[in-house]
C-alpha positions as CSV (number, residue, x, y, z in Angstrom):
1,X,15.9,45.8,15.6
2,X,13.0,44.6,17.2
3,X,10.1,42.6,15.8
4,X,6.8,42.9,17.4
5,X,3.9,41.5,15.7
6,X,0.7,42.7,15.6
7,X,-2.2,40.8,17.7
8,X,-4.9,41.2,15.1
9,X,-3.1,41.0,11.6
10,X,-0.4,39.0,12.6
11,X,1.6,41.5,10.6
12,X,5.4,41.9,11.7
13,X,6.8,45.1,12.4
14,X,10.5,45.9,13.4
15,X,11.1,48.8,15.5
16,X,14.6,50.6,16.1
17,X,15.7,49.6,19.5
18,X,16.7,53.2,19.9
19,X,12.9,53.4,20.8
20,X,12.6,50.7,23.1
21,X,14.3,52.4,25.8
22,X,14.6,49.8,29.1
23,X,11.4,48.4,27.9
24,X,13.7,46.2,25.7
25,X,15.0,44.3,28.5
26,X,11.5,43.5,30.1
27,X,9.0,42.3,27.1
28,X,7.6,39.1,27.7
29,X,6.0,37.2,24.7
30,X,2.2,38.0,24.4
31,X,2.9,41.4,26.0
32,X,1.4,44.3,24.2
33,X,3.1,47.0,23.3
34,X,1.6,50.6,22.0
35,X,3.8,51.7,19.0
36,X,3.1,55.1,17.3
37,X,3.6,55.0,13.3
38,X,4.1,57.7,10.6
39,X,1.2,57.5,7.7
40,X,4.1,55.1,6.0
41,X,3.8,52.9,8.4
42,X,7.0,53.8,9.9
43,X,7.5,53.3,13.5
44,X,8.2,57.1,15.2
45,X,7.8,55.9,19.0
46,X,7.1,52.8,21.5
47,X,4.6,54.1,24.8
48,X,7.1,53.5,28.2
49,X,5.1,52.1,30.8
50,X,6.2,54.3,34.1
51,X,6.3,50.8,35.5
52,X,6.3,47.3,35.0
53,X,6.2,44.0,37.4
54,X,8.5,41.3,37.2
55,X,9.7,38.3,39.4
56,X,12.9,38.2,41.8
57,X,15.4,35.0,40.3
58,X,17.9,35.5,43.1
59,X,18.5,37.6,46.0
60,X,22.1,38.1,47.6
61,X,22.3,37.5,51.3
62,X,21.8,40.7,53.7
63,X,21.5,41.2,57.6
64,X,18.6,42.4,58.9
65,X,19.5,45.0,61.2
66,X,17.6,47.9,62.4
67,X,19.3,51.4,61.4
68,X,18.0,54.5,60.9
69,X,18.2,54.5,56.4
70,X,16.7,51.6,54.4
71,X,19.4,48.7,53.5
72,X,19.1,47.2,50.3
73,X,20.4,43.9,48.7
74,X,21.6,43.0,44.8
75,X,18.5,41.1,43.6
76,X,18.5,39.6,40.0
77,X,15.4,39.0,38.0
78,X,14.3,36.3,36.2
79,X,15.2,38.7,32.8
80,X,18.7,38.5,34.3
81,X,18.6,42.3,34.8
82,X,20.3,42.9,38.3
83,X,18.7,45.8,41.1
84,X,18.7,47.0,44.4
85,X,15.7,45.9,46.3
86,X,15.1,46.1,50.2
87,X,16.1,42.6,52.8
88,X,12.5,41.4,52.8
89,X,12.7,41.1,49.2
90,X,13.0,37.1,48.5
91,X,13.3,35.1,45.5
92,X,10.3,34.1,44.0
93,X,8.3,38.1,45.1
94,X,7.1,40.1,42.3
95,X,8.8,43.7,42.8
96,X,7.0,46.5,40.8
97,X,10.2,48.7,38.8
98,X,10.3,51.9,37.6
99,X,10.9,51.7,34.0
100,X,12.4,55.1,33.5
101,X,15.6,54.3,35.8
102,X,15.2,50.5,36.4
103,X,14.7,51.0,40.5
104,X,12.6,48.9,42.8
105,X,9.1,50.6,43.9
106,X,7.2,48.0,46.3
107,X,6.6,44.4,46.3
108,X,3.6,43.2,44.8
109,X,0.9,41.0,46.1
């Protein structure tokens, strides 16, 4: 279970983590989050974000060598969630993920 409070009320509401999907493993406190309810108050669904920008902990070591397909590099965020992100990612970047299969989209500015 979950238990997101809501901004105006400051009423608590616990949500299944069945309907969390990934986005369980990237909340952040203060983040808002859309959550759909049955007339009892019940919480049927939790809106996915397609993505979601978080910050590069620790990169492992690559080469930089020039071949024909990208080369990527285990990257950890600072969620401790691990991925694959390209060699120019560093530690400290913001990488924008897809939510829906937790994969690096672009570095972001």
């Amino acid at each position: 279970t979950a238990y997101l409070q809501n901004p105006t009320t400051f009423d608590q509401l616990e949500v299944p983590v069945e309907l969390m999907g990934n986005l369980l493993h990237y909340l952040e406190e203060g983040q808002e989050v859309a959550v759909e309810c049955s007339d009892t108050g019940e919480p049927l669904s939790v809106a996915q974000p397609a993505r979601i920008t978080c910050e590069v902990a620790e990169t492992a070591g690559g080469s930089r060598q020039q071949t024909v397909t990208a080369q990527y590099k285990a990257a950890t965020l600072t969620n401790g969630r691990e991925i694959q992100v390209p060699l120019f990612v560093d530690k400290g970047d913001r990488v924008a993920i897809s939510l829906a299969d937790e994969t690096y989209l672009e570095r972001v500015t």
